[in-house]
N, C-alpha and C positions, 0 to 999 in steps of 0.2 A: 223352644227347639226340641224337637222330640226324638230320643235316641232308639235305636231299633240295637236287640241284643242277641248275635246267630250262636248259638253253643252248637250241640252236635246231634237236632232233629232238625226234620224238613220243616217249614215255615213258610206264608204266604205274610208279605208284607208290603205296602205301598203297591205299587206297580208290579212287584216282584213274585215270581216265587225261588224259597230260596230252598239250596239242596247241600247237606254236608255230607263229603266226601274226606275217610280216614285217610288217603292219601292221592298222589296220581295214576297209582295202580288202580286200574278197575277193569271187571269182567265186561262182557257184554252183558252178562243179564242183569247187573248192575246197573247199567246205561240203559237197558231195554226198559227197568223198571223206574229209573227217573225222567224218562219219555213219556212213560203212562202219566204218571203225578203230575210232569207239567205240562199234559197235555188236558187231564183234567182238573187242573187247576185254572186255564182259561189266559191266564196271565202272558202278556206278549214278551219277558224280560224272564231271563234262568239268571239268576246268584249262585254259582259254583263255590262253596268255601272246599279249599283244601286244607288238608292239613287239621291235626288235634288241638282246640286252642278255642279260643272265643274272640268273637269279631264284635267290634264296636263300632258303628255309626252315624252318624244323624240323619234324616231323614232328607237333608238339603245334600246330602253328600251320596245318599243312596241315586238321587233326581240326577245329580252329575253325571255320576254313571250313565245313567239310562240317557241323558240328555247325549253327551259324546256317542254313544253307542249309536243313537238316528241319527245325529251330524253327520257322521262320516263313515254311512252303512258299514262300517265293519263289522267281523264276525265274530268280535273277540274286544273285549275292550277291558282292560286290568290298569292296575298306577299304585301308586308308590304307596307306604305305611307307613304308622307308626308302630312300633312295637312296644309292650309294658311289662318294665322288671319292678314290683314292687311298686313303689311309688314315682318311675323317675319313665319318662317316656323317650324314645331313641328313635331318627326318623332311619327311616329303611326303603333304599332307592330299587328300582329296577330297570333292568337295561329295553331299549327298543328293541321289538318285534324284525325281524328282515325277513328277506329270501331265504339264507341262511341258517334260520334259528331251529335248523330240522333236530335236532336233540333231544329226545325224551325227555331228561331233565331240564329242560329250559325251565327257568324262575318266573313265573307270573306273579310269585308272594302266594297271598294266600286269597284271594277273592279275584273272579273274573264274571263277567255280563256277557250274555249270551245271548241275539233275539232268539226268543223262541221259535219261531215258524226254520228260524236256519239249523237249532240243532235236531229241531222231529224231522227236519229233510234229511240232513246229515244224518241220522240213525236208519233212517229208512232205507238210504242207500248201503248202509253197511250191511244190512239183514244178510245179502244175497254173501257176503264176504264169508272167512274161516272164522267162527265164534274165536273170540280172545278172552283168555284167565285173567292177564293181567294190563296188556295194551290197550284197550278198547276207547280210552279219555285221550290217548298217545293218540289212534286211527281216527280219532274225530275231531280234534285241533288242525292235523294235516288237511284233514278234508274239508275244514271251515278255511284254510288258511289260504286253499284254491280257489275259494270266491273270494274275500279279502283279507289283505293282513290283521291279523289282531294288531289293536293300537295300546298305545302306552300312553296314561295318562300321569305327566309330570309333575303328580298332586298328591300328596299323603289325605288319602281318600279314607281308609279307614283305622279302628287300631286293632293288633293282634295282640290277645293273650295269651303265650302258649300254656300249653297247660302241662305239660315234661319238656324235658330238654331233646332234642330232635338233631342230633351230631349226624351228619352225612361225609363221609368220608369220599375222598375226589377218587377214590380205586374200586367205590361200590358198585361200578358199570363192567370191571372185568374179577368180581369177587365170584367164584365158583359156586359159592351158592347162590348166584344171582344168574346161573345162566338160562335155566327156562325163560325167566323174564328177556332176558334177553335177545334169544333166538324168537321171541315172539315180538321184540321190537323190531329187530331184523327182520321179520316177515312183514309184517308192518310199513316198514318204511320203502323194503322192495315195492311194491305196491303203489306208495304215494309217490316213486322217481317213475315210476311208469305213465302213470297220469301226470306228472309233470312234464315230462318226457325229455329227461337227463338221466336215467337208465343206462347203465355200461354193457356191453354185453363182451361177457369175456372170449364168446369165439373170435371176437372182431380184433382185438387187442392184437398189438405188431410184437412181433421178436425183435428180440436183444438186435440192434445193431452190431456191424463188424466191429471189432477193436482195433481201431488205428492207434497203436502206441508208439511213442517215440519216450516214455517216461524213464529219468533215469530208477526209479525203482515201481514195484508192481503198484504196493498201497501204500496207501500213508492213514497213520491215525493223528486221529485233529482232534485236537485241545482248546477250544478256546479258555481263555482263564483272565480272573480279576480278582485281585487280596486273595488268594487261597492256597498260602503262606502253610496252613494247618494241613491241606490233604492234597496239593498240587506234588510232592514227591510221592506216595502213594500212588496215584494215578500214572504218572511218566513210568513208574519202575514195572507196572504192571503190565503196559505198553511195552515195554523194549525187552519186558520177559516174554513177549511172544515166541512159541517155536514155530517155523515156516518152511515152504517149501522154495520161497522165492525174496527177493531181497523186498524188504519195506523200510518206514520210517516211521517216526512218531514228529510230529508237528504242531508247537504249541504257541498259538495267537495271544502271547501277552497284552492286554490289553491296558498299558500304562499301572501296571498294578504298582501300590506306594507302603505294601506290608511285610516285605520281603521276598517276597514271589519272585522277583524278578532274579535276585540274587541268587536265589534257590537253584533258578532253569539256569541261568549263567555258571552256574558249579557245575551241573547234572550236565549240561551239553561242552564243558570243555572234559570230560568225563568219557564222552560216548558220541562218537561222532552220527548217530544213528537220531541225535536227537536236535532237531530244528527250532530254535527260537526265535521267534519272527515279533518285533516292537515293532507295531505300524507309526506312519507317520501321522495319520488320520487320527483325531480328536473325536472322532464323532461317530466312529464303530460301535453296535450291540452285536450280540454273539451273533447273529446272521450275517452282520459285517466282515468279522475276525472269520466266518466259516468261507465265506469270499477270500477275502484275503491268501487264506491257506489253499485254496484251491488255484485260485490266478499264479500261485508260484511255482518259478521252474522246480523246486524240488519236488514238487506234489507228483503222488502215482496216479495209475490207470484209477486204481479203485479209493474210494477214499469212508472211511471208516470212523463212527463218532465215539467219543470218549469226554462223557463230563468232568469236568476238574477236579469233584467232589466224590467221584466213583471208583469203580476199579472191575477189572474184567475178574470173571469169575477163574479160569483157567490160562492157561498158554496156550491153548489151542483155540482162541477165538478168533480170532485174526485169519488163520486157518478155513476154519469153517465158512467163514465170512466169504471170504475169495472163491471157497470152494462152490460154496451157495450159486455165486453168477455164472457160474461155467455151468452146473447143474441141471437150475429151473429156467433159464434160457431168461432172464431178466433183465434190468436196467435198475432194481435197486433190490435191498434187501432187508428185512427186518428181523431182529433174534428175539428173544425173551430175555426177560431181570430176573430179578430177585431181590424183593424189599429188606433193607436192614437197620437196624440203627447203626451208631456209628465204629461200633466195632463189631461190625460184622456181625450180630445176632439178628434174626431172623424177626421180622414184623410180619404181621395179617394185612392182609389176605396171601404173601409168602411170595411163589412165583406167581409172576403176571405174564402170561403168553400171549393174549391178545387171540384167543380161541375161534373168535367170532370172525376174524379175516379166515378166507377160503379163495381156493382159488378159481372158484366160481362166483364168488358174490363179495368178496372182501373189498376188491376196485368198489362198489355202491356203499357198502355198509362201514367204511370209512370216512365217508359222509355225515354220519349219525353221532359217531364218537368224539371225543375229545383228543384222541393220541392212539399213537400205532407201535408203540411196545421201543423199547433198544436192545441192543446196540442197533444202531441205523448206518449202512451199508449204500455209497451213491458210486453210479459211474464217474470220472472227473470233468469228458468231454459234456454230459449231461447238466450239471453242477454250472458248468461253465453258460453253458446255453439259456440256463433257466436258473440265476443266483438268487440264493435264497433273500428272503425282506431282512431289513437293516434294523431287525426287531430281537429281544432276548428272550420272546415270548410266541410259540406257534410257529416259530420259522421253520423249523424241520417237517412242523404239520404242512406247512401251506406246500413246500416240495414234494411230500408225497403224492400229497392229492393232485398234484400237477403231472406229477410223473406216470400215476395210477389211471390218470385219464388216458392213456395212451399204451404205457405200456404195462408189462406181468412186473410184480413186486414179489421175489420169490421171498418165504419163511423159514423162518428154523424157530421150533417150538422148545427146546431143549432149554434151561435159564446158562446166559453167557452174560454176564453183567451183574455184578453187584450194584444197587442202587443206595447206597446212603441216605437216611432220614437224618436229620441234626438241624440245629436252629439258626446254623447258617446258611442252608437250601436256599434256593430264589424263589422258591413256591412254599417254604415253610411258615405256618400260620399264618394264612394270608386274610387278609382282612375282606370284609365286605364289599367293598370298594375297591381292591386289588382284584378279588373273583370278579366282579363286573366286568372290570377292565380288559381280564385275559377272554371271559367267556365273548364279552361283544365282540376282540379284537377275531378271535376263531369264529364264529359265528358271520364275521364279515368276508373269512377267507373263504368258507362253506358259501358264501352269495357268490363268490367270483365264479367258485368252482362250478357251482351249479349251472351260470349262468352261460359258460361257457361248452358245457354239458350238451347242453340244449341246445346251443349253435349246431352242435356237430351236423 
């Protein structure tokens, strides 16, 4: 059995020609120049390695590939690894291709097959496009992906060695030095919802609805919370420290917590009648549950305003600005800016996250592409009510924007109003490989709904 070994030159192997790429970033004349190579190189199959590392093998496994890939004309055909530390090999899964997987960062690993005749068309057609610095691999996936979906092969096809350690941080898509890349992925994806033709157009987009209130107070901020015994007072005191111009509440979704939490809210709300403790009956609530929950109740206001358990508003004046926001930009929801910290409040990189790349001309589409839309997050109640969010602890507040953002304006405030806590009781902290899977397929699925409803319109 004969092994094939890709380091980091171009190679002509088997059936293949193969092309290394330092990363998913690439120019157009980068892609213009591995067009040439594999066009004279003859060969009907492209091996795309990404990433710094060394690829390993066999020859029956490179055949797989290419076999799957004429199966099921796909445009795109990738599968699962092994990875090698030393002497110990680790298998390394990746999630299916959708509708949905419109993300620059999407994980293919680190090898994908390409036929050849689909990506010299794909390049051909981009010619006429704005040359790209850094999107250009990002512009030609989307555009393979129009003819068929890339397939996932449910097989540790080959192995990777990396060769440095390669740490990607889940904040490197709103990190400030990463914004050209960015705005060029943005132009990019406008582009591919056109030709898809799930495209927003923000003239079209309706105004705020009237406000029918009958609430006994304006807002309410909503807590859902589970054991968070350590930072659940933190969070409530920072809440009911709001200064306002109109009456609110703070509203906390215990969710059965067994660490003291519970005893905690039962002190703090015989304390301050300003603060709502609500133990549901239901067993079977995730925080999109407990966000129902607190919304379905008569105490709940007009505007309803998020606050994670583990966090703490930056000022007294959040709450403020929040409300003030929808009266403002003529909205149905709203989103502020953080600021990342450890857990006493010192300050982590990439610092505040504003979420720069929403506008209010193209932010409705290029919410699509991201992973998240910045906090504190701001909904109408009547809204909320109409469209509850999924019964998930994970993307629920995604999947409402983007539901909300198909329809109507989502006004911003760029300002940071939210302290965000890092600490190692997070729900996103250190997340495993398998946990990344989980969230990205689960957003990735809500991006299929969105899109596909997009397209009805």
């Amino acid at each position: 059995m004969s092994k094939i070994v890709i380091s980091n030159t171009s190679l002509v192997t088997g059936s293949s020609f193969v092309y290394c790429a330092k990363s998913m970033l690439m120019s157009s004349a980068e892609i213009s120049a591995l067009a040439q190579e594999l066009s004279a190189s003859g060969k009907p199959f492209l091996l795309l390695k990404i990433g710094a590392g060394i690829i390993e093998l066999t020859s029956q496994e490179e055949l797989r590939l290419h076999n799957v890939l004429s199966d099921t004309g796909s445009s795109v055909v990738y599968s699962d690894f092994r990875e090698q530390s030393g002497n110990s090999l680790t298998e390394m899964e990746c999630i299916d291709y959708q509708i949905g997987s419109v993300r620059d960062d999407f994980d293919f690993g680190h090898l994908v097959a390409v036929p050849s005749d689909q990506f010299l068309q794909a390049v051909a057609e981009a010619e006429s496009a704005e040359p790209c610095e850094f999107a250009a691999w990002y512009r030609l996936r989307l555009q393979l992906s129009l003819r068929a979906l890339p397939y996932h092969i449910s097989e540790h096809l080959y192995t990777f060695v990396p060769s440095e350690e390669q740490q990607i941080s889940q904040f490197d898509y709103v990190n400030p030095r990463n914004r050209n890349v960015q705005l060029e992925c943005e132009r990019v994806f406008t582009a591919y919802l056109k030709r898809f033709g799930a495209w927003t157009d923000h003239k079209l987009m309706q105004p705020a609805t009237p406000l029918d209130s009958h609430s006994r107070v304006v807002a309410s901020v909503v807590i859902p919370a589970f054991n968070r015994v350590k930072t659940i007072r933190d969070a409530v005191t920072s809440a009911l420290s709001q200064q306002c111009s109109f009456s609110f509440n703070v509203i906390v979704v215990d969710n059965h917590s067994t660490d003291g939490t519970t005893e905690v809210l039962q002190e703090m709300a015989k304390a301050d009648v300003s603060l709502v403790h609500i133990v549901p009956e239901e067993l079977s609530l995730k925080i999109g549950g407990c966000w129902n929950k607190a919304v379905e109740s008569e105490m709940c206001g007009d505007y309803v305003v998020q606050l994670d358990s583990d966090d703490i508003y930056s000022g007294n004046d959040t709450l403020q600005r929040m409300v003030d926001a929808f009266n403002q930009q003529d909205c149905m929801a709203v989103v502020g800016s953080y600021r990342l910290t450890d857990f006493d409040l010192q300050e982590l990189p990439p610092g505040i996250i504003d979420h720069r790349e929403w506008t209010p001309e193209n932010g409705m589409n290029n919410a699509l592409r991201i992973n998240g839309l910045g906090a504190p997050r701001g909904f109408r109640r009547d809204l909320l009510r109409q469209h509850p969010l999924p019964n998930t602890s994970y993307g629920e507040d995604y999947a409402a924007m983007l539901r909300i953002c198909r329809q109507y304006r989502i006004g911003r405030i760029y300002d940071s109003l939210y302290d965000c806590r890092r600490w190692s009781g997070n729900s996103d902290a250190s997340l495993s490989r398998e946990r990344l899977n989980r969230n990205n397929l689960y957003k990735d699925r809500i991006r299929s709904i969105e899109l596909l409803a997009r397209k009805r319109k």
